[in-house]
C-alpha positions in Angstrom: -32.6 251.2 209.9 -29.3 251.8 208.8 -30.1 254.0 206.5 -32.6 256.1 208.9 -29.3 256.2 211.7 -27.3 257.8 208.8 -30.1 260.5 207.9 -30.5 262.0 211.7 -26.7 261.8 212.4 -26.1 264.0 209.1 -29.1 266.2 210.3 -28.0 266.5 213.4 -24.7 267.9 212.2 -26.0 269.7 209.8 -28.0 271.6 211.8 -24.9 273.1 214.1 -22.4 272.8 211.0 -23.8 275.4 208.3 -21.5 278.3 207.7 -23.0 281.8 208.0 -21.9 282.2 204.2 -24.8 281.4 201.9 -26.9 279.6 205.1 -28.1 280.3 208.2 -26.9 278.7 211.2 -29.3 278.1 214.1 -27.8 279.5 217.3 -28.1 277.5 220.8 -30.9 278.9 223.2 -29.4 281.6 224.9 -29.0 281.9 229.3 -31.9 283.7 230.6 -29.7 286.2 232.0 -28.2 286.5 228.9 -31.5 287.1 227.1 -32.4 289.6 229.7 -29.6 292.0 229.0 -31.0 291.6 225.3 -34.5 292.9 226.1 -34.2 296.6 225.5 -33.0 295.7 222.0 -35.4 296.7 219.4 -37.3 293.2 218.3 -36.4 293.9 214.4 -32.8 293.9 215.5 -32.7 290.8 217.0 -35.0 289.2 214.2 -32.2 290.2 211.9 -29.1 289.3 214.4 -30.2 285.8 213.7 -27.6 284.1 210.8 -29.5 283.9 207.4 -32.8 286.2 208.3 -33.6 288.8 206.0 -36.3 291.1 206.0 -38.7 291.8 203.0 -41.1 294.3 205.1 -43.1 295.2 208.1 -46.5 295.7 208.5 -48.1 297.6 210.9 -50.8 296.5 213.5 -51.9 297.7 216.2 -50.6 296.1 219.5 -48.0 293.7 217.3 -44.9 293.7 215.3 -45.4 292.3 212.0 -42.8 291.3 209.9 -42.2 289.4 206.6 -38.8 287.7 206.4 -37.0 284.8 204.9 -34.7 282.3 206.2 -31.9 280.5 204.2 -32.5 276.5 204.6 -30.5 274.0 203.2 -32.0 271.6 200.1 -32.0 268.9 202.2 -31.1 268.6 205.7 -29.2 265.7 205.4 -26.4 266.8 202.9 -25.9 270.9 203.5 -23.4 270.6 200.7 -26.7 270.1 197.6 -27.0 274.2 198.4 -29.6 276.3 199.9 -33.0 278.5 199.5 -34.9 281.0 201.1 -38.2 279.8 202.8 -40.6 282.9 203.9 -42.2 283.1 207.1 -43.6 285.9 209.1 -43.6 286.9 212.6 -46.4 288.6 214.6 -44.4 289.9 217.6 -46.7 290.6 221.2 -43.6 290.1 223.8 -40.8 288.4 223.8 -42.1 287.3 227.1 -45.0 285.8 226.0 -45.2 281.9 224.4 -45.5 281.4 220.8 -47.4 280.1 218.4 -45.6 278.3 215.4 -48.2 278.4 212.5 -48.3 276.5 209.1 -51.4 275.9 206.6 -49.3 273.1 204.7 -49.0 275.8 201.6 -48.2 279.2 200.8 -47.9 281.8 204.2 -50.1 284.7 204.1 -48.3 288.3 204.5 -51.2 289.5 205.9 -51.1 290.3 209.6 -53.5 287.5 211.1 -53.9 285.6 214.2 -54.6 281.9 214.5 -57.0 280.7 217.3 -54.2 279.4 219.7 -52.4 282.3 219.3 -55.8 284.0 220.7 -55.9 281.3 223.8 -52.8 282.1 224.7 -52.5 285.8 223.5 -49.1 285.0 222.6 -46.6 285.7 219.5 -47.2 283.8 216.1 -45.1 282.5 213.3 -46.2 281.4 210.4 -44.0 279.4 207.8 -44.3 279.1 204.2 -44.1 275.0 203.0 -40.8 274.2 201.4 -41.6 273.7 197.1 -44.5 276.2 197.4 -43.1 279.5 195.5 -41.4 281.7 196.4 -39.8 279.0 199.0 -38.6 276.5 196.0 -35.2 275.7 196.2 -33.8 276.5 192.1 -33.6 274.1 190.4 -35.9 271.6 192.1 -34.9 268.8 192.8 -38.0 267.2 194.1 -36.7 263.9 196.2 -36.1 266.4 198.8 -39.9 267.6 199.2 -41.3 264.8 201.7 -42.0 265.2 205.3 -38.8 265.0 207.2 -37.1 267.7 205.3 -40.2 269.8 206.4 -40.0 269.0 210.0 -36.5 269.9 209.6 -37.2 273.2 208.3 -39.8 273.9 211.3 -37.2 272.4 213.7 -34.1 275.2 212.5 -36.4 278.1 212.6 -37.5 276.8 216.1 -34.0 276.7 217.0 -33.4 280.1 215.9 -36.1 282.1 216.9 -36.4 280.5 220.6 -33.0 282.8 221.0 -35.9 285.5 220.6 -38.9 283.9 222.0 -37.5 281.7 225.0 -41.2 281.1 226.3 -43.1 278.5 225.3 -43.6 277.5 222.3 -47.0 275.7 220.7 -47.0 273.9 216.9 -50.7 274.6 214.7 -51.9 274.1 211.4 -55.2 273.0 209.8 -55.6 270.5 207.3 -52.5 270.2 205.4 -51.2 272.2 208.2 -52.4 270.3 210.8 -51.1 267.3 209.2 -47.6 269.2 209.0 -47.6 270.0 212.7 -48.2 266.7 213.6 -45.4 265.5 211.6 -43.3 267.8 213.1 -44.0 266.4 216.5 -43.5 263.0 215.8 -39.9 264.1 214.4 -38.9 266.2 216.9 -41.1 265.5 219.9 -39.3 267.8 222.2 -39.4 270.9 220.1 -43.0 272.2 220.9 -44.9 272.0 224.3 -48.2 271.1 222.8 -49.4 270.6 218.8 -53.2 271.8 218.5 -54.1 269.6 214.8 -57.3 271.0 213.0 -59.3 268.9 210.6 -55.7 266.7 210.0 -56.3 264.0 207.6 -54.5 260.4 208.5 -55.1 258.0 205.1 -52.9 255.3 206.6 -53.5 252.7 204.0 -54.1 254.6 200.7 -55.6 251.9 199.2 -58.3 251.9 201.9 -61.1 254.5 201.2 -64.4 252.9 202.5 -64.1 255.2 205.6 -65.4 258.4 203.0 -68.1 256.3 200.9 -69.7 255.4 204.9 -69.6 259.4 205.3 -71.0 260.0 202.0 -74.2 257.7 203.0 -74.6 259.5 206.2 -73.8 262.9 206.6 -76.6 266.0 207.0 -79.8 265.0 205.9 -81.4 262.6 202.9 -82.9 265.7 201.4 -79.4 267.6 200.8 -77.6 264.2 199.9 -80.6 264.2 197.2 -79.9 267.6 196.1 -76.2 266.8 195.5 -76.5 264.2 193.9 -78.8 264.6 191.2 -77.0 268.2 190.2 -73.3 266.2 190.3 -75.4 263.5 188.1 -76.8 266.0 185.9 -73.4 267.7 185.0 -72.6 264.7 183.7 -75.7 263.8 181.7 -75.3 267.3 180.3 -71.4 266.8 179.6 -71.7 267.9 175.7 -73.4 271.1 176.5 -71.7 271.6 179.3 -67.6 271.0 177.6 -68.5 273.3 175.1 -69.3 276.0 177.7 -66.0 274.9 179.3 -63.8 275.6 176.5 -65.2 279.0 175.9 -64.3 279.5 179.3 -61.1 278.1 179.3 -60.5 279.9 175.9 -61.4 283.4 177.4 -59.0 282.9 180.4 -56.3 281.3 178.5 -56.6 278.2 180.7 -54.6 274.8 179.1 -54.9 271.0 179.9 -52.1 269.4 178.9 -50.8 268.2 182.9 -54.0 266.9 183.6 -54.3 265.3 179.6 -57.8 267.1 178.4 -60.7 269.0 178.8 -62.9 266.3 179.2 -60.8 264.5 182.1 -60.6 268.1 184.0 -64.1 268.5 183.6 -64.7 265.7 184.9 -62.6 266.1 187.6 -64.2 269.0 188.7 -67.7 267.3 188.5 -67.1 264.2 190.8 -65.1 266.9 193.5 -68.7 269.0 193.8 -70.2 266.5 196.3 -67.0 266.5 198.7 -66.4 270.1 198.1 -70.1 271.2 199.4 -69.2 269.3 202.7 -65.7 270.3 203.3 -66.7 273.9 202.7 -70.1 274.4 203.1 -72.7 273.7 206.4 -76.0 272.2 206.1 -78.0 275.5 206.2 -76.4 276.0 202.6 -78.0 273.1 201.3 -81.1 275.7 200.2 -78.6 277.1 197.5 -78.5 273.6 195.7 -80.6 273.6 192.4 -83.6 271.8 194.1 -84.6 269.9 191.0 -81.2 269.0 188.8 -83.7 267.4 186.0 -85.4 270.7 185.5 -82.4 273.4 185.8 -81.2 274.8 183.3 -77.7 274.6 181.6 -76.5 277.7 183.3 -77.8 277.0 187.0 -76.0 273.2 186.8 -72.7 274.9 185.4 -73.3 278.2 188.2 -73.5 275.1 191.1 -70.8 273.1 190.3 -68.4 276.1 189.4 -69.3 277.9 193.0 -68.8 274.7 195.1 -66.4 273.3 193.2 -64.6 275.9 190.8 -63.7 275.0 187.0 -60.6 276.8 186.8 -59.0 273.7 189.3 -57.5 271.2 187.2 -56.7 274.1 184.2 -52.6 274.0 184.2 -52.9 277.3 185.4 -55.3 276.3 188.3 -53.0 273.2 189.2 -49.2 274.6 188.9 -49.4 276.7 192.4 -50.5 273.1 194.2 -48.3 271.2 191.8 -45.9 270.5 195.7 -49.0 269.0 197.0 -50.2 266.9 194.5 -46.7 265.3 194.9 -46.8 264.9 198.3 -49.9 262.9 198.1 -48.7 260.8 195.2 -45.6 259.9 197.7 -46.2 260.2 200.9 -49.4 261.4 202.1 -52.0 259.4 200.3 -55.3 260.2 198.8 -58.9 259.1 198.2 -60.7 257.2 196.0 -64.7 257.4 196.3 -67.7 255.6 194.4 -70.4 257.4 193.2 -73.4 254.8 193.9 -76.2 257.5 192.9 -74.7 257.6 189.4 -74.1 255.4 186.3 -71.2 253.7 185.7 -71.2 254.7 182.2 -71.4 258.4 182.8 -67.7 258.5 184.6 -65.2 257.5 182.2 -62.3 258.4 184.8 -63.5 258.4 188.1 -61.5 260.3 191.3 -58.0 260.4 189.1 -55.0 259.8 191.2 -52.5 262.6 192.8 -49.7 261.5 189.2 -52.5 262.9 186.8 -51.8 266.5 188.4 -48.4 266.6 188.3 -46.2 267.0 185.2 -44.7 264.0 183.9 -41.3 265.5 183.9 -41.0 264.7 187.6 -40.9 261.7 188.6 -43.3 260.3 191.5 -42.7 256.8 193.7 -45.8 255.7 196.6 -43.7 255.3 199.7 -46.5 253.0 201.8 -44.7 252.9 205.1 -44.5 257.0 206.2 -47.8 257.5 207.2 -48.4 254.2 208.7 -45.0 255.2 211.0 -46.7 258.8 211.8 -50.1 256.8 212.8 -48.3 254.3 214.9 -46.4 256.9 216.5 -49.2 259.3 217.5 -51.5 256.1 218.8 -48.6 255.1 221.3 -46.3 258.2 221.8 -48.4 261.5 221.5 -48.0 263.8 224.2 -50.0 267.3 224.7 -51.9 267.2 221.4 -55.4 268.1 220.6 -57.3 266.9 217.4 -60.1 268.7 216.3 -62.4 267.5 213.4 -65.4 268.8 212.0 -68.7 265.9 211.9 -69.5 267.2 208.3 -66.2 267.7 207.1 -65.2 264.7 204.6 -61.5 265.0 205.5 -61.9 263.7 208.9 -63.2 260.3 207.7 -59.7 259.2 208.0 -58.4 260.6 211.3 -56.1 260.8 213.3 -56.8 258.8 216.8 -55.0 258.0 220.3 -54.0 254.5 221.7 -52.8 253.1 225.2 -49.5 254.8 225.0 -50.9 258.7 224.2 -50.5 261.0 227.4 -52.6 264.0 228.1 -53.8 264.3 224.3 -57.1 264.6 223.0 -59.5 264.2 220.2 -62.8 266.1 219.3 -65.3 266.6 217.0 -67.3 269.8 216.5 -71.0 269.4 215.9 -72.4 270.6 212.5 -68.8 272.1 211.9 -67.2 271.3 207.9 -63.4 271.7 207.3 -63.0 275.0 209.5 -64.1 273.2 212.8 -62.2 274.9 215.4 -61.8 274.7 219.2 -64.8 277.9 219.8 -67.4 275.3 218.1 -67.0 272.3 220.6 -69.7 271.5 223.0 -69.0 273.2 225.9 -67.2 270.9 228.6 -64.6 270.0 225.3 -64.1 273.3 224.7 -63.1 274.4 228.1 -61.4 271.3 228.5 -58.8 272.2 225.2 -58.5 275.7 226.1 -57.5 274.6 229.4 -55.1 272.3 228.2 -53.7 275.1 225.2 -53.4 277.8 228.5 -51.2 274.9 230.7 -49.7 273.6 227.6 -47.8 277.6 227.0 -47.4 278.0 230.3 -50.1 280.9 231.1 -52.9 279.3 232.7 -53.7 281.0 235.8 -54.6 279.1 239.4 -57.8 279.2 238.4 -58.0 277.1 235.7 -55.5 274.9 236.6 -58.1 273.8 239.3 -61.1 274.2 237.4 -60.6 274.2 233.6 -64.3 274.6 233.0 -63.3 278.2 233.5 -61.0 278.7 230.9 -61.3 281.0 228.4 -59.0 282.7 225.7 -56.7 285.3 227.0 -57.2 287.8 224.2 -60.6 289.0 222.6 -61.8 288.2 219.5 -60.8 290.3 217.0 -62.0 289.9 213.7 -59.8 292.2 212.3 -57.1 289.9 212.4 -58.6 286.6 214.0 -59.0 283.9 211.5 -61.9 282.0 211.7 -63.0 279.3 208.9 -61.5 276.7 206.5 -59.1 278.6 204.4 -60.5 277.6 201.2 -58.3 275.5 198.5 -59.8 274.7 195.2 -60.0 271.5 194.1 -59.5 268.4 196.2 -57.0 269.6 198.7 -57.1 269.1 202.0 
């Protein structure tokens, strides 16, 4: 506890203490009447008024400002002296009179103008941040005891504190998956920061040991015929392993692909095999079940390797396929947790490995400890303190075996499951009375739901059209076993 006391006093000061040389000091919210007298000024301007933003480019879109910028952070939030880096985020800029969205996928940021469904509810501004460790936003050298979760809700929290000198309005965290894990973390750390989290498809493994949650949704989910299907061809690429390697090292050969983080061929290929199952599920919908070889036994060589390298991609655990995810695989090997499922449909003796753990994908040169107690304190939190925050899981999407979920103690929060959805559920594929429900919570949560809705929320609906220009829509695909 001591310990923990010591940490948020030095972030505390850290946060108002860091000189304007080298790092960027998060300025106080300013006076509304002071922000007024600001709002002829042009928006890049006042972007790059802010201490330690930098602009890389704008983009244009129609109807926004788009910019790509970086923001210097310190190394670790609770010591400014161990230096600083420069973490990228964008901004998509609708009014500085509007509430904003504050976006993160848990990885890299896209530099592509695009608009994430809240920031549709609400037709509001959006910015996205790039996760600290995943390049360019690696602090040089890395020094990896300072990637865990707190340092990233610190991160979130100083560019919060900066840009609501711009965006004064409401502000509303998102993210999905790793993302939505992130923004939830970020809550629990600084609860007073955002006016409402909306948490897609969020994984919650609160005991890592504890997996039997994904084995019940392996026995379940869609129907018996697709379960078949899957099955046998995952089964069959490991009957057919000899064949199978030596088509694998050709390929690797041709691409200039390597194994030596993950140890060999043989473990990455089977690796790749046991994600297939899980991989069809978290990407896939049951309509897509009609592209599985229907008879494994019978397919040939090329049609087992085409499945398995389509759903789950053989370039994944290649050194070359694992360096850009090398920050995540740490995470989960510290902090977050991951899975271990049984494969009851196939002989013991044709997996040699099994689902290796989160240390087999990261190079041995940096160093890895389980800390058991983080996510069992974000859990506890969220059951008894969570305040305006929506969950939103998909009912064939693996990843929400282990969910988050509200107790006694959560106020106005919410969890749902969309129907038939996989790891791109979203708040448009609810059944109807929850999805007018969390859109009328997202509209009073930012501040812009109208009389109307406020007295019946059945009528809410987002304030901006679909556009699909720009509106993202979909799990954002990561290969391998990422969530």
């Amino acid at each position: 506890m001591r310990k923990a006391l010591r940490w948020l006093l030095a972030l505390t000061v850290s946060v108002g203490t860091l000189s304007t040389a080298g790092t960027a000091t998060a300025a106080p919210v300013e006076a509304a009447g002071h922000a007024a007298s600001r709002a002829d000024t042009d928006i890049k301007d006042r972007l790059l008024a802010i201490p330690g933003m930098s602009l890389v480019e704008e983009k244009p879109y129609a109807g926004y400002r788009y910019f790509v910028l970086t923001y210097t952070q310190p190394v670790d939030h609770s010591d400014p002296s161990r230096g600083t880096f420069q973490q990228r985020i964008t901004v998509l800029h609708k009014g500085v009179d509007r509430p904003t969205v504050f976006y993160t996928g848990g990885y890299n940021v896209s530099t592509t103008p695009s608009r994430r469904e809240p920031t549709q509810i609400v037709d509001g501004n959006q910015v996205s941040m790039e996760y600290r460790f995943f390049t360019p936003s690696r602090p040089d050298p890395a020094d990896w005891s300072t990637l865990d979760i707190q340092q990233a809700a610190a991160d979130q929290h100083r560019i919060f504190r900066a840009l609501k000198t711009v965006y004064p309005d409401r502000w509303i965290a998102t993210g999905g998956s790793k993302g939505g894990m992130t923004a939830t973390y970020y809550k629990r750390f600084y609860p007073h920061d955002m006016d409402g989290v909306v948490a897609y498809v969020a994984p919650n493994d609160v005991v890592n040991d504890e997996d039997s949650a994904y084995d019940r949704f392996f026995t379940a989910v869609g129907t018996q015929e697709c379960r078949d299907r899957l099955n046998a061809v995952q089964r069959e690429a490991l009957v057919r392993r000899e064949p199978l390697e030596k088509k694998y090292a050709r390929y690797a050969a041709d691409n200039g692909y390597t194994f030596t983080t993950v140890g060999s061929l043989d473990r990455a290929y089977e690796a790749v095999v046991l994600d297939y199952v899980w991989g069809f599920w978290q990407y896939s919908l049951l309509k897509d079940c009609d592209t599985v070889p229907a008879d494994a036994r019978t397919a040939t060589d090329q049609a087992i390797w085409d499945s398995v390298e389509t759903i789950s991609g053989f370039s994944a655990y290649t050194d070359q396929g694992l360096e850009p995810y090398t920050p995540y695989y740490y995470q989960a090997g510290t902090q977050l947790g991951a899975p271990t499922i049984h494969f009851p449909a196939i002989e013991k003796n044709l997996i040699r490995y099994g689902y290796q753990p989160p240390r087999n994908f990261v190079p041995r040169s940096i160093p890895m400890r389980f800390q058991p107690w983080v996510m069992r304190d974000v859990d506890t939190w969220v059951r008894h303190q969570a305040q305006h925050m929506l969950f939103v899981y998909g009912q064939n999407d693996p990843w929400g075996s282990e969910r988050f979920r509200l107790g006694h103690g959560a106020r106005d929060s919410y969890v749902f499951t969309a129907p038939g959805m996989n790891h791109g559920a979203n708040v448009a594929g609810l059944v109807p009375d929850q999805k007018a429900l969390a859109t009328a919570r997202i509209l009073q949560w930012a501040g812009v739901a109208s009389p109307a809705v406020q007295a019946d929320p059945s009528s809410a609906r987002p304030l901006a059209r679909y556009d699909a220009r720009i509106d993202v829509r979909g799990a954002e695909r990561e290969p391998g076993l990422r969530p």
